[in-house]
N, C-alpha and C positions, 0 to 999 in steps of 0.2 A: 420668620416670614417678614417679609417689608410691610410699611403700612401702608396703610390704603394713600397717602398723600403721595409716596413714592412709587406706587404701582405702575405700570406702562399704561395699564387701564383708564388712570388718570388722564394722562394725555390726551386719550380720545375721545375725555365728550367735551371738549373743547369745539364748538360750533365748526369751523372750519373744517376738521376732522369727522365729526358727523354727518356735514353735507354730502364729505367726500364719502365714507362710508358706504350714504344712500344712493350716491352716483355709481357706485362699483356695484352695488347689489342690482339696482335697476340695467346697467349694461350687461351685466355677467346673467340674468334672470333672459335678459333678452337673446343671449349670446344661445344660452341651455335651450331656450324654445324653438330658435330658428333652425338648431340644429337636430332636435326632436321631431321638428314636423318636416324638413328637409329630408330627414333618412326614413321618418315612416312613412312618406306623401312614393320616397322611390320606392320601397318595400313594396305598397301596396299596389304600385304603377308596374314591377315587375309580377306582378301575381295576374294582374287584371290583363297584360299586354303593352300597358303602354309603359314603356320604363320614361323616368326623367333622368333627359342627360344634363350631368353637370350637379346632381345633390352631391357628389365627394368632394366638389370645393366650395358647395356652400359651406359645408361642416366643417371643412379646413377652417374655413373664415372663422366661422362661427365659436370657433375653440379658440383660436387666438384673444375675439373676447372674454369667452366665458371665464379660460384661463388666467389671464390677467386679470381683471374684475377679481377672480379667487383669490390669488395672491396677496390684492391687494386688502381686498376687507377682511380676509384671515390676519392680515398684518398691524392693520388698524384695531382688531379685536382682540392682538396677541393671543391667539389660537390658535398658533403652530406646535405641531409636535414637539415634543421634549419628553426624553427619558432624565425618568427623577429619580431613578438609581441612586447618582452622585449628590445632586442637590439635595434631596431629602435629607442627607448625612449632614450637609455643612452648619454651618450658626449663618442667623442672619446678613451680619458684614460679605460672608463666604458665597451666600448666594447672590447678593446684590452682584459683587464682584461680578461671580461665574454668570450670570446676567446680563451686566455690562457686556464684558467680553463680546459673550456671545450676539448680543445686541451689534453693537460696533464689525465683528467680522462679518455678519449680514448685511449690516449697509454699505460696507466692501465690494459684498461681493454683487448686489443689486447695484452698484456703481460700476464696477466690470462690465456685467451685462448691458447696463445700457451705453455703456462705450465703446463696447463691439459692436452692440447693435446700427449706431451710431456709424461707427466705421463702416460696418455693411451698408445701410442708408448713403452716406457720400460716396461709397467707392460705383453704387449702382443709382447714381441720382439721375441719369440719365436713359437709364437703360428702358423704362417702361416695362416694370414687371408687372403681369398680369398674367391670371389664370390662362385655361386654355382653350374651355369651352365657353365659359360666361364671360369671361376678360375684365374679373374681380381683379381691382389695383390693390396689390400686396405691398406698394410704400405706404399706405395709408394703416393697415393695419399695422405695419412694422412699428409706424409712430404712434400707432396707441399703446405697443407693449413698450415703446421709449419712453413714453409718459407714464406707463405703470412702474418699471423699475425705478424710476427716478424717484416719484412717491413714497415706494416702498423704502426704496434707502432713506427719503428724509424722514420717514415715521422712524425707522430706526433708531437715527443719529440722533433728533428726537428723543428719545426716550436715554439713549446713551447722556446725553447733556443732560436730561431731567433726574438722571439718576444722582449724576456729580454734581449737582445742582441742589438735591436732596441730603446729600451727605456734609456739604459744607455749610 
């Protein structure tokens, strides 16, 4: 196992990194609740008579943060899934590696997404997307999952650097 100075863990109680953390928790906590009393306020509005139109895109809304928010403070906490099948097998040097690796093709691939996203964003900057009963603007949300991806790549690369950085 790596030591604790080389952990990804490390990285993140670096102040910056914890701010951000508490930012994701508090958006992603608010993201879960709007979208909790959005679907139980129409539940009970459909029981009583009066339905609320338009709770299916607050919770639209509402998942785009909570979603990212998750991403991002599972990223920061290095608390993504992994099958330890393989790794369990290797020597130290072998997991660092299969580590890195894996580190580095995630902030790839968290770099794609937000460059498509990106691409979507400019090719529709003029379009005025908005919902269709409440006329929630859905560029706004776009650019918060652009600024989640982006983070979540640089925690990666992050930790990809701290590792080679570790070893040498």
């Amino acid at each position: 196992m790596p030591t604790s100075d080389d952990t990804p863990d490390h990285i993140t109680r670096r102040a910056p990194f914890r701010a951000l953390e508490r930012l994701a928790f508090i958006v992603g906590s608010v993201g879960l609740l709007t979208a909790m009393c959005a679907d139980a306020l129409a539940v009970l509005g459909r029981h009583v008579g009066l339905p609320l139109l338009g709770s299916i895109e607050v919770v639209q809304a509402s998942v785009v943060l909570l979603a990212s928010a998750a991403m991002l403070g599972t990223t920061l906490r290095d608390k993504h899934a992994r099958a330890h099948l393989l790794t369990d097998r290797l020597s130290e040097r072998g997991q660092r590696l299969l580590l890195g690796c894996s580190d580095a093709i995630s902030a790839v691939l968290f770099l794609w997404f937000a460059a498509g996203s990106i691409w979507i964003a400019f090719e529709l900057r003029h379009g005025h997307e908005h919902s269709e009963l409440l006329h929630i603007p859905w560029g706004g949300l776009r650019l918060v999952w652009i600024a989640s991806a982006l983070l979540i790549a640089i925690v990666f690369a992050a930790r990809v650097l701290q590792r080679n950085g570790a070893r040498s």
